[in-house]
C-alpha positions in Angstrom: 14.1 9.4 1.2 13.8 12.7 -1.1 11.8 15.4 -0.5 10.4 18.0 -3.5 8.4 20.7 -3.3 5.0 20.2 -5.3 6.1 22.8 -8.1 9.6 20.8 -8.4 8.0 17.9 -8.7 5.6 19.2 -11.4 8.4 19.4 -13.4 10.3 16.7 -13.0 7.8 13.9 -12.5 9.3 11.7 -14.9 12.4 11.9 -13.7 10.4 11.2 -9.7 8.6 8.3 -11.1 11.8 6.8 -12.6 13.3 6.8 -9.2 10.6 5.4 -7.4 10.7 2.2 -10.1 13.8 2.2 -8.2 13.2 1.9 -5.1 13.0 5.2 -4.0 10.5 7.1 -1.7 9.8 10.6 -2.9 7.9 13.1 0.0 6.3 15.9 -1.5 5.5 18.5 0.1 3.7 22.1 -0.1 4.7 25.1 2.1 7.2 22.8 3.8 4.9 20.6 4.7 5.1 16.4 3.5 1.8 15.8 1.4 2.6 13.0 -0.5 4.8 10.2 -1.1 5.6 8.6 -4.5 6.4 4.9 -3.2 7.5 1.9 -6.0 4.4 -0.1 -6.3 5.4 -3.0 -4.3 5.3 -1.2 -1.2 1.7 -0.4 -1.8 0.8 -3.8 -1.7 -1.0 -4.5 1.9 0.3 -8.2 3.1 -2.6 -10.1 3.9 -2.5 -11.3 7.9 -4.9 -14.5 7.9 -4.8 -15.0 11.5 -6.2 -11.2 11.9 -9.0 -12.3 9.1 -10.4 -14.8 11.5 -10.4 -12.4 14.3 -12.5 -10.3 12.5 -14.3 -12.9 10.8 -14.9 -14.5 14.4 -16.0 -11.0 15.5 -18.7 -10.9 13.0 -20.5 -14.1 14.3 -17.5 -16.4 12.8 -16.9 -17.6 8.8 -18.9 -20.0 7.3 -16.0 -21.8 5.9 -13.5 -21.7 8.6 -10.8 -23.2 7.0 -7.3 -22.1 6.3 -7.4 -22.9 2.8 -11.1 -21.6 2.6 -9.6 -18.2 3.8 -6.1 -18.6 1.5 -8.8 -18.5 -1.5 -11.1 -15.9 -0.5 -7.5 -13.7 -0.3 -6.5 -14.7 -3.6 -10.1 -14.0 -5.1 -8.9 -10.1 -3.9 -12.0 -10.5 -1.5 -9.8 -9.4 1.2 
């Protein structure tokens, strides 16, 4: 992990983003302090828990389909 002060990383964003794409995770920070992070994109991605989706679901007076493969494609609708 790599850390850059704001005004560094001003200048040298391109050169930032091209180590992120990577793999790279880039802190930034102002007055010493981490701000930011430039992540690669595939660590941005949340990971969808289906088990913690019918907690909540269940929580919330239960689903109306309550079926795996109901759930699987409500998640790959980007419902989630």
């Amino acid at each position: 992990m790599t850390q850059i002060s704001l005004a560094d990383a001003k200048a040298r964003l391109s050169e930032l983003v091209n180590q992120a794409e990577e793999g790279e995770i880039i802190e930034i920070t102002r007055r010493g302090k981490v701000v930011a992070r430039l992540v690669p994109a595939e660590i941005v991605r949340p990971k969808i828990d289906i088990e913690s989706l019918k907690r909540h679901q269940a929580s919330l007076g239960g689903p109306r389909e309550n079926t795996d493969e109901a759930l699987r494609a409500w998640k790959d609708e980007s419902k989630y």
